[in-house]
TIRO-2110 file (N, C-alpha, C; in Angstrom, 1 decimal):
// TIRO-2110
-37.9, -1.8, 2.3, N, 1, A
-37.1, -1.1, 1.4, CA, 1, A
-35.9, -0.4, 2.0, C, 1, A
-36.2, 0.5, 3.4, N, 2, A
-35.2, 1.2, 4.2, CA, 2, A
-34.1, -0.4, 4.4, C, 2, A
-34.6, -1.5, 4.9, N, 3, A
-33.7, -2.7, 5.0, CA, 3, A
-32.5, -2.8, 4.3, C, 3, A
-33.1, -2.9, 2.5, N, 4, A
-32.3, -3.5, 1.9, CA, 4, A
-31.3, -2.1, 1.2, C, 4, A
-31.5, -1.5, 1.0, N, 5, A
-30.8, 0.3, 0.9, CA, 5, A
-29.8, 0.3, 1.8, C, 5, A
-30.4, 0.0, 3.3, N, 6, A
-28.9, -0.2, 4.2, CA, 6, A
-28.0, -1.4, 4.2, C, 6, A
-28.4, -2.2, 3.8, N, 7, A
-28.1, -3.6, 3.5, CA, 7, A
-26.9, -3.2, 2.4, C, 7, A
-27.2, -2.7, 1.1, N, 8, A
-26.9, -2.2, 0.5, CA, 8, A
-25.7, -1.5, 0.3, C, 8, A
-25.8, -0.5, 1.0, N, 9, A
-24.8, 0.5, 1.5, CA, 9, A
-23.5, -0.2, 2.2, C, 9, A
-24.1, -1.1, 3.2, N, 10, A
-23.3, -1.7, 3.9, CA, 10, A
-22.6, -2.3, 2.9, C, 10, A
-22.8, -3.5, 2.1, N, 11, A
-21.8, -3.9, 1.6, CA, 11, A
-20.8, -3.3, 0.2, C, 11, A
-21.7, -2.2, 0.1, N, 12, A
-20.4, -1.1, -1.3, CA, 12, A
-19.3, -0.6, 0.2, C, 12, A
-19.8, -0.2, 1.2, N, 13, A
-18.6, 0.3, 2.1, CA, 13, A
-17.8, -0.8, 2.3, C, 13, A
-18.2, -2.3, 2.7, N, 14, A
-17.0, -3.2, 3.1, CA, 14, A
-16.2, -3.7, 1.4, C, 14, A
-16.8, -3.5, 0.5, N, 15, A
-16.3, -3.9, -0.7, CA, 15, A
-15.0, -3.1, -1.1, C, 15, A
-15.0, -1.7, -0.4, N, 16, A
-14.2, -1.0, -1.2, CA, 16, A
-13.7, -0.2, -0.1, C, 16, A
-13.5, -0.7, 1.0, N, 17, A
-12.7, -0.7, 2.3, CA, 17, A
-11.3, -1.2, 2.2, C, 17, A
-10.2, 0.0, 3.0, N, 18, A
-8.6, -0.4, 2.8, CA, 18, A
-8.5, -1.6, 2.7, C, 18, A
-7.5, -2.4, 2.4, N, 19, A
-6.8, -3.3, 2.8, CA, 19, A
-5.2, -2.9, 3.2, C, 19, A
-4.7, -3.6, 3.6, N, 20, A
-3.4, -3.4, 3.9, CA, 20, A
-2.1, -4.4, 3.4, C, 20, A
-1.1, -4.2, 2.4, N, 21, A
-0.5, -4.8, 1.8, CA, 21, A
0.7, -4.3, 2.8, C, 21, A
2.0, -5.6, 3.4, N, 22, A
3.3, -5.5, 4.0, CA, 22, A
4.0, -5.6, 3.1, C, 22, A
5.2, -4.3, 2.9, N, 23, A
6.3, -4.6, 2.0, CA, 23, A
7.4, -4.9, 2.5, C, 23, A
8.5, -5.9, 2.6, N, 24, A
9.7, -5.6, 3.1, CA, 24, A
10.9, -5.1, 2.4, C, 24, A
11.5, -4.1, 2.9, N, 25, A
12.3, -3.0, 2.1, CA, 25, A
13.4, -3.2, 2.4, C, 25, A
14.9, -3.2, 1.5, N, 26, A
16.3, -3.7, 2.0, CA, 26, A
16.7, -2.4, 1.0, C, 26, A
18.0, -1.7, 1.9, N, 27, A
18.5, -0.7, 1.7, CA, 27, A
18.3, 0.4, 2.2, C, 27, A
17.5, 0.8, 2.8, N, 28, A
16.5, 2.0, 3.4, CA, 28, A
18.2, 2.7, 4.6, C, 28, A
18.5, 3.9, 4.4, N, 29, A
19.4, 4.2, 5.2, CA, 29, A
19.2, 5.7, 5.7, C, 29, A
18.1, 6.4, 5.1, N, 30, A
18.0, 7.9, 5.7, CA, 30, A
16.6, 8.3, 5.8, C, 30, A
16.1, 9.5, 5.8, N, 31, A
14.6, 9.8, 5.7, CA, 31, A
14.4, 10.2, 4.6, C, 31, A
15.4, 10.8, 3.3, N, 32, A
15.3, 10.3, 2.4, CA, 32, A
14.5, 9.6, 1.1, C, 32, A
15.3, 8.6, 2.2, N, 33, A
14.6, 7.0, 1.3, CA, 33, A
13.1, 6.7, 1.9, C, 33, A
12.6, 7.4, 3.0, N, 34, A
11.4, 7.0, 3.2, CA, 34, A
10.7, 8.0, 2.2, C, 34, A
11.0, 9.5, 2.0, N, 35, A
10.1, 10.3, 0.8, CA, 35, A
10.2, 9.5, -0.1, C, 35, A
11.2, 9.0, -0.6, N, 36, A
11.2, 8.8, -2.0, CA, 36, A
10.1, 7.3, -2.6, C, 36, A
10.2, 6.5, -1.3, N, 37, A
9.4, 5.1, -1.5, CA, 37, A
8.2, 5.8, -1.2, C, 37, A
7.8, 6.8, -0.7, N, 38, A
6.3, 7.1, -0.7, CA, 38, A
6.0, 7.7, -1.5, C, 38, A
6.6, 8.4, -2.0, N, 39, A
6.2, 8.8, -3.2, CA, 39, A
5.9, 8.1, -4.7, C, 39, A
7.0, 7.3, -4.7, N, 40, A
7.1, 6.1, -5.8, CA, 40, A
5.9, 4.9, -5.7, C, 40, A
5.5, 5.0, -4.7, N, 41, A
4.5, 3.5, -3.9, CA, 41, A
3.9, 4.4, -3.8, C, 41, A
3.3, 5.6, -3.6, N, 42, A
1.9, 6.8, -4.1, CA, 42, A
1.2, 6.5, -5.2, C, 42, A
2.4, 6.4, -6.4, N, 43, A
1.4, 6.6, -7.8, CA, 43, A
1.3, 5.6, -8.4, C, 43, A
1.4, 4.3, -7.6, N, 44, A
0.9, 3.0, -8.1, CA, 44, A
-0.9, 2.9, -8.0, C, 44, A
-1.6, 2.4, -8.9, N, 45, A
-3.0, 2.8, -9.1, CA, 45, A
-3.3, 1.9, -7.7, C, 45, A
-4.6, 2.6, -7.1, N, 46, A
-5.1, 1.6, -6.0, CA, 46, A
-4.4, 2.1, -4.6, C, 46, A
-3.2, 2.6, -4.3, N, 47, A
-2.5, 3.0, -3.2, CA, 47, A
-3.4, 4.4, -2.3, C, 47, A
-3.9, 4.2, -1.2, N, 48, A
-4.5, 5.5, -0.7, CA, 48, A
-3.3, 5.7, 0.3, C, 48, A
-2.0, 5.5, 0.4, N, 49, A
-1.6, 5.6, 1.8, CA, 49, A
-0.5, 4.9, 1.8, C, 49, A
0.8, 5.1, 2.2, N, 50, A
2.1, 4.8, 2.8, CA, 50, A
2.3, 5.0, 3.7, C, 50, A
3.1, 4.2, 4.5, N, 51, A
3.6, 4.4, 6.1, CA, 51, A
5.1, 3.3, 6.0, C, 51, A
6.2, 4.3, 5.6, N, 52, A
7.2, 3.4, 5.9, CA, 52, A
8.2, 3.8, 7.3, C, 52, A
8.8, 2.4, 7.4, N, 53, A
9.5, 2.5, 9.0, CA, 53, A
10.9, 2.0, 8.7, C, 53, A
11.5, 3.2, 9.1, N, 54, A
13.1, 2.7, 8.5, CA, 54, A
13.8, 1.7, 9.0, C, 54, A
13.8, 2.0, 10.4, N, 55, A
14.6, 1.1, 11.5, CA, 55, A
14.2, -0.5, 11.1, C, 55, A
12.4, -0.2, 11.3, N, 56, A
12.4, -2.1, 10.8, CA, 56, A
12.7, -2.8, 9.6, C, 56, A
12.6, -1.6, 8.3, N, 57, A
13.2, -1.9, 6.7, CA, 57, A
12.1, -2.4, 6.0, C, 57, A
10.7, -1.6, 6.4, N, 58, A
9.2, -2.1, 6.3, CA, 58, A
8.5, -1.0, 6.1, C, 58, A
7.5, -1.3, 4.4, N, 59, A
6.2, -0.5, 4.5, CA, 59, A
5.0, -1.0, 4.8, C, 59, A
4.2, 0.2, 5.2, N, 60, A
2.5, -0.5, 5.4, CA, 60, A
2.1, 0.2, 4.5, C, 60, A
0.9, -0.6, 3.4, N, 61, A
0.3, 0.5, 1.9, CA, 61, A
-0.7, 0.4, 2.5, C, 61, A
-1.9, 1.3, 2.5, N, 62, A
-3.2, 1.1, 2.3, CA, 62, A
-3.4, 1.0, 0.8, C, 62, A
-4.1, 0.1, 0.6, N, 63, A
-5.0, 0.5, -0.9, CA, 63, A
-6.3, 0.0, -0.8, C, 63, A
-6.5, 0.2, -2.2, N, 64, A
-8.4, -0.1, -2.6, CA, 64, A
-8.4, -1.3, -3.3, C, 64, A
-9.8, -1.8, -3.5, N, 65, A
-9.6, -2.8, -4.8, CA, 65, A
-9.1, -2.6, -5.6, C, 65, A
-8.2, -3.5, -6.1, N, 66, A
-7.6, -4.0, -7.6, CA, 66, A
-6.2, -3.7, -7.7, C, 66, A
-5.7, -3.3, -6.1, N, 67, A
-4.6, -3.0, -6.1, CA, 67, A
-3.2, -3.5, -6.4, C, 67, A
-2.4, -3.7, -6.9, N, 68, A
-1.7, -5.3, -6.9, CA, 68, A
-0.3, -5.2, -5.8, C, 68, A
0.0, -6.0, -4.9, N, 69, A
1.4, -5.8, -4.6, CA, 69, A
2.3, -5.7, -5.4, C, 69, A
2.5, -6.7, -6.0, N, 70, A
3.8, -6.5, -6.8, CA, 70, A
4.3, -5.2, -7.7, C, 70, A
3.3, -4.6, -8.0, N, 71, A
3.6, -3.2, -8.7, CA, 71, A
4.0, -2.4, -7.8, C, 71, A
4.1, -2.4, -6.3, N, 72, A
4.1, -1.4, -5.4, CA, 72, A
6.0, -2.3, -5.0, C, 72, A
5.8, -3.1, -4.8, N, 73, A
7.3, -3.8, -4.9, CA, 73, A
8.1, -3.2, -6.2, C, 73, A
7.5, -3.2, -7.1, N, 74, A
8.5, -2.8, -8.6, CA, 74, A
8.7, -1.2, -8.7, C, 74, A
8.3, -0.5, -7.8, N, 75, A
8.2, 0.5, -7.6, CA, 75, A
9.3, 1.0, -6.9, C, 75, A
9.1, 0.5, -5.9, N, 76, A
10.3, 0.3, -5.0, CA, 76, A
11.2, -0.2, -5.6, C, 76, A
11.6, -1.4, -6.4, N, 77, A
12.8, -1.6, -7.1, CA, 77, A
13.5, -0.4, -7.9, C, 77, A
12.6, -0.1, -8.7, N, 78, A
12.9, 1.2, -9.6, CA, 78, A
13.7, 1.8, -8.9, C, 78, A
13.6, 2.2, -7.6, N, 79, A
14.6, 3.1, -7.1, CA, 79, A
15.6, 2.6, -6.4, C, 79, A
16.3, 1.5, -6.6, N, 80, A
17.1, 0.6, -6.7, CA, 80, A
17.1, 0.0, -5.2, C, 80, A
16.2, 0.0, -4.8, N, 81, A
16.0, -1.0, -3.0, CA, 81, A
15.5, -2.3, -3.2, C, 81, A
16.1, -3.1, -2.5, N, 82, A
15.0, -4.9, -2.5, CA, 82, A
13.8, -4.6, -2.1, C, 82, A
12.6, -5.7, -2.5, N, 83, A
11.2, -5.5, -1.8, CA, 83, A
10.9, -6.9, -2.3, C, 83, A
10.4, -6.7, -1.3, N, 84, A
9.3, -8.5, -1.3, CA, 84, A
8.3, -8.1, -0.3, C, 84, A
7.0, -8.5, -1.2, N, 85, A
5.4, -8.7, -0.2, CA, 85, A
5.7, -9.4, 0.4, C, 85, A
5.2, -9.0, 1.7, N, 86, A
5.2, -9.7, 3.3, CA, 86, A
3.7, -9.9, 3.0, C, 86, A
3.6, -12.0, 3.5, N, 87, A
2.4, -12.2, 2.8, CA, 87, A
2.0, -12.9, 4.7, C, 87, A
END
């Protein structure tokens, strides 16, 4: 019984473990623009985490299941920058 409980456990943890979605971001020119894409790419549902890099014109998302790229891209558009999932 202790087996399969850990057994268990183990796979709700790998099920609902980050993934990491690549955005590539065009327009990015101050630090700025990095608050504002993190914040905007925040309150997309599923996002636990932003890391953008200006110099390279690139975000790293963490999210959870069910997260979608493309919302996290349209998000970024909104605030009038290019974005394409880096697949």
């Amino acid at each position: 019984m202790k087996k399969v409980l850990i057994a268990m456990i183990a796979l709700v943890t790998i099920a609902s473990a980050d993934k990491l979605v690549n955005l590539k971001i065009d327009g990015m020119t101050c630090s700025m623009c990095i608050g504002d894409i993190k914040a905007s790419v925040g309150k997309v549902k599923g996002v636990s985490d932003t890391t953008v890099y200006l110099k390279e014109g690139r975000a790293e998302v963490k999210t959870r299941k069910g997260a979608k790229p493309q919302e996290m891209c349209d998000a970024v558009k909104k605030l009038g920058y290019g974005c394409t999932v880096v697949k």
